[in-house]
Legacy VTK file of the C-alpha trace (Angstrom):
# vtk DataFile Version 3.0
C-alpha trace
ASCII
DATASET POLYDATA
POINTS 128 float
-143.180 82.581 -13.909
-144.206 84.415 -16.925
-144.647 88.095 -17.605
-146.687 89.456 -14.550
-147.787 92.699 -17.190
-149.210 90.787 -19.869
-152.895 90.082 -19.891
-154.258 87.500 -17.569
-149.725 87.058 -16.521
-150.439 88.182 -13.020
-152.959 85.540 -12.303
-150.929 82.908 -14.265
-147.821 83.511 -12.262
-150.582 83.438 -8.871
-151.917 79.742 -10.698
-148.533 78.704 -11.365
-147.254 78.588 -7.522
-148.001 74.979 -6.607
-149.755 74.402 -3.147
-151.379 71.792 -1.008
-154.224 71.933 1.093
-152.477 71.043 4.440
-150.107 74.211 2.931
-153.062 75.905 2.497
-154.144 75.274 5.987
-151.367 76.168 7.564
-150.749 79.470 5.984
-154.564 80.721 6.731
-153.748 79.311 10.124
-150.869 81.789 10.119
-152.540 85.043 9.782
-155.966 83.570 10.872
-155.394 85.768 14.566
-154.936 89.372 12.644
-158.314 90.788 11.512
-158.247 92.578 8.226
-159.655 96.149 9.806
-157.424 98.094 7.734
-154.696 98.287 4.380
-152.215 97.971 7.214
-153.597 94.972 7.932
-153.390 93.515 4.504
-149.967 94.622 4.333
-149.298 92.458 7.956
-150.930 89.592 6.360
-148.677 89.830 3.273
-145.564 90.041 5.673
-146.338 86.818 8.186
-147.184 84.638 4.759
-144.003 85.761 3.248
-142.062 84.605 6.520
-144.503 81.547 6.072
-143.695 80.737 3.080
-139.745 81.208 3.077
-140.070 79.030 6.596
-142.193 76.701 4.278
-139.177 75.865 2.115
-141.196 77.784 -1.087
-138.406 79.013 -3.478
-138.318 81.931 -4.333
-140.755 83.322 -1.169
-142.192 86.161 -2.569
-144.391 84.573 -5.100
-145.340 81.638 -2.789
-146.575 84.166 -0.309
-149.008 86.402 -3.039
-150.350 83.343 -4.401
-151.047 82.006 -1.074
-152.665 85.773 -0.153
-154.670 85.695 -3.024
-156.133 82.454 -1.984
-156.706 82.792 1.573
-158.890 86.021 0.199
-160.737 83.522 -2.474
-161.830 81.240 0.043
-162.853 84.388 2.489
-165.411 85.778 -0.696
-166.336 82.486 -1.065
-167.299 81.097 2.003
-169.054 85.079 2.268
-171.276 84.106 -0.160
-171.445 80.499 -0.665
-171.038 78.893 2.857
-172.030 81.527 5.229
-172.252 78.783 7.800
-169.503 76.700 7.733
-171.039 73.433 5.984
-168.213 72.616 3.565
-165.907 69.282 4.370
-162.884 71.338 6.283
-160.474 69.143 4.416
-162.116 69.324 0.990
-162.559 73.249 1.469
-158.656 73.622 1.993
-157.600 71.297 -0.748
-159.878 72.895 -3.294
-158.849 76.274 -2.390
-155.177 74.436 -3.491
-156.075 73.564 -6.464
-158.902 75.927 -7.767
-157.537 78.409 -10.791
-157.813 82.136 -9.389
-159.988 84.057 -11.881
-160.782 87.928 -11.993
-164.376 88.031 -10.315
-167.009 91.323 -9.797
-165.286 91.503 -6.370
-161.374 90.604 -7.404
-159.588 87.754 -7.506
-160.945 84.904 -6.705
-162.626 81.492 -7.663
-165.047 80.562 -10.240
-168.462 80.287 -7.870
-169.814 77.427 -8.919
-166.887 75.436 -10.104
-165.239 75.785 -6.978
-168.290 74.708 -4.930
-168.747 71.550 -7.261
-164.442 70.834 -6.824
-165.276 70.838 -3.078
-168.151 68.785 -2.980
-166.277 66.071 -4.977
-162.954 66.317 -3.008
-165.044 65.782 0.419
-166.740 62.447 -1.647
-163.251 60.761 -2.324
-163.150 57.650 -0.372
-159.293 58.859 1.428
LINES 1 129
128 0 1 2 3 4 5 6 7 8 9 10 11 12 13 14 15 16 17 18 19 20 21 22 23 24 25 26 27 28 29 30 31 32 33 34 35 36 37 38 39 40 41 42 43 44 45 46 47 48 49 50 51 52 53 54 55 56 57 58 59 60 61 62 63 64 65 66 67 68 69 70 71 72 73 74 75 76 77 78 79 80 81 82 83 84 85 86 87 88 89 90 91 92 93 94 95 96 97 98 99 100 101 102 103 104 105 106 107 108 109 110 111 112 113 114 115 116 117 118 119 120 121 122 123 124 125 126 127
């Protein structure tokens, strides 16, 4: 998992954690009935998606569950900004958000804007 303290090794252990959109799905899914009004909040989020992902059959849990916390917080700025109204494929949205390499952004962690908007307009155009 690489050295979490050298420069970008946080986000390259966070990238390294693989995950699949369904998995994706699932774990915003898991948290999606707790509203984020507080840091105690966070902290419940962090706690049902490290149950999730230990249920999940993720080895070892822990970094399963900040890699999937990080992303389920890249596709909330995102979709802020970029898709206010819902008008990405579902399906494309979540397997992008898989996939995507977290970056550090002006607001945190998250994905590259317009990269990720251009992964999930050509996931939703693959003829499944």
């Amino acid at each position: 998992m690489g050295d979490l303290f050298e420069p970008e090794g946080f986000l390259a252990a966070l990238n390294a954690v693989t995950i699949t959109g369904p998995q994706m799905r699932s774990a915003v899914d898991a948290i999606a009935h707790l509203r984020v009004r507080s840091p105690a909040d966070i902290a419940a989020h962090a706690k049902l998606l490290e149950t999730f992902a230990a249920d999940y059959g993720f080895e070892p849990a822990a970094p399963a569950a900040a890699a999937l916390h990080a992303r389920a917080i890249a596709m909330d700025r995102w979709c802020q900004t970029y898709d206010p109204f819902g008008d990405s494929d579902v399906d494309a949205f979540y397997d992008a958000s898989a996939r995507a390499r977290l970056v550090d952004t002006d607001a945190g962690i998250g994905f590259e804007p317009e990269s990720f908007g251009e992964l999930v307009a050509f996931i939703a155009e693959i003829p499944w």
